[in-house]
C-alpha positions as CSV (number, residue, x, y, z in Angstrom):
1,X,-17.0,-15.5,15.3
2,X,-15.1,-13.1,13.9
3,X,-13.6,-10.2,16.4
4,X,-11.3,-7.9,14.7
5,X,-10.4,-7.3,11.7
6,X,-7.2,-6.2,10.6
7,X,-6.8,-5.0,6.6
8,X,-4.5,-3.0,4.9
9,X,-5.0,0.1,2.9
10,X,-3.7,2.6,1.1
11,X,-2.6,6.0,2.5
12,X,-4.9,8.6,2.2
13,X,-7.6,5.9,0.5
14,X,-10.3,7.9,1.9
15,X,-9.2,10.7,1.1
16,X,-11.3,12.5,-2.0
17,X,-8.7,15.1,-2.6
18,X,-5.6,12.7,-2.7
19,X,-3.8,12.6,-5.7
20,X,-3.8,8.8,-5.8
21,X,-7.3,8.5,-6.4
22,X,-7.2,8.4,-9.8
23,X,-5.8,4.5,-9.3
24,X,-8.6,2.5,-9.3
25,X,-7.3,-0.1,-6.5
26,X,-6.9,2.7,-5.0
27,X,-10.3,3.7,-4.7
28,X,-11.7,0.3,-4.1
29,X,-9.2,0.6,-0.7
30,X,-11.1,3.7,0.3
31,X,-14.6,2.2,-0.5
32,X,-13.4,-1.0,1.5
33,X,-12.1,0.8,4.2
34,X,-15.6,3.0,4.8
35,X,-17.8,-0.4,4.2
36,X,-15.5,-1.8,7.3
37,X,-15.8,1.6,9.3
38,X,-19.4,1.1,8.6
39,X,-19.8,-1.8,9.7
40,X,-19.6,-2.1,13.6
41,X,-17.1,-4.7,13.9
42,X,-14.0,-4.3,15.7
43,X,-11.0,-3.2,13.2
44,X,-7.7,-2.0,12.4
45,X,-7.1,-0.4,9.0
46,X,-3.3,-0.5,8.1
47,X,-2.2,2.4,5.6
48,X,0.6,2.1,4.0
49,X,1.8,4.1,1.2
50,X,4.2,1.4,-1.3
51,X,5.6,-1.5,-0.3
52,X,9.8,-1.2,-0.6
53,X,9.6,-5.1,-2.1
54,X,7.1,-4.3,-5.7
55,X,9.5,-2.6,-7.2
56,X,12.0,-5.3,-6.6
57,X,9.9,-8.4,-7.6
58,X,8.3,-6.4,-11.0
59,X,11.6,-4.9,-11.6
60,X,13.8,-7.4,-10.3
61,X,14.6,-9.3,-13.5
62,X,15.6,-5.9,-15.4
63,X,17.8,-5.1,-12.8
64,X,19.6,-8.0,-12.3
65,X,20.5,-8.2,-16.4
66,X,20.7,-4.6,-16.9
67,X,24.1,-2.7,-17.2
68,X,25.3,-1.3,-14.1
69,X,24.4,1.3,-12.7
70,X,20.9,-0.2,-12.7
71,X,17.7,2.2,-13.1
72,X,15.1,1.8,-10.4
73,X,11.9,3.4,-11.7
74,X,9.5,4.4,-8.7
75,X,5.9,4.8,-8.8
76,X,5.9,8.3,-7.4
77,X,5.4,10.4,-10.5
78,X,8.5,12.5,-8.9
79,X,6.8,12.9,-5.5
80,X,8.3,11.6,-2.4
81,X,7.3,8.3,-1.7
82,X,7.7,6.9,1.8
83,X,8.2,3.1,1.0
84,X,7.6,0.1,4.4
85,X,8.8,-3.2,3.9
86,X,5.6,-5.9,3.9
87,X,7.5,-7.4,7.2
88,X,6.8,-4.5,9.0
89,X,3.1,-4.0,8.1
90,X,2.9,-7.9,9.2
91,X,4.6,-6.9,12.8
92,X,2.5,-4.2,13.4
93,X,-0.6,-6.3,12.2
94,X,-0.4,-9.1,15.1
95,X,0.2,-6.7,17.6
């Protein structure tokens, strides 16, 4: 049977006061996260905050055709965003 489970979240999913919360997947993270908390099983709940390679592969097209300098546009609204590359979150999720 299973023994552990490792998922990945969002930062701050849980988190009623985050700004975030008003994305839906989001929200579903934090409900998925407290289900698994819940649920007596062993777990690890990885959260990061954006993953460096979505802007890349939705923007990556655009970028490549467009004029240089190239615009990156961020999800961050103008906050700081701390971005992790996917390989990472897969390193520190077989550990």
């Amino acid at each position: 049977g299973v023994q552990h489970i490792v998922k990945l979240s969002f930062y701050h999913a849980r988190d009623p006061a985050e700004p975030f919360q008003i994305v839906p997947l989001v929200k579903d993270h934090g409900h998925c996260d407290e289900l698994l908390v819940k649920s007596g099983i062993n777990y690890t709940i990885l959260a990061a905050s954006h993953l460096m390679s979505n802007p890349f592969v939705l923007q990556g097209q655009k970028l490549r055709s467009a004029e240089k300098p190239a615009v990156l546009v961020g999800a961050s609204a103008n906050k700081g965003v701390n971005y992790v590359s996917p390989n990472d979150i897969a390193d520190a999720a077989t550990r």
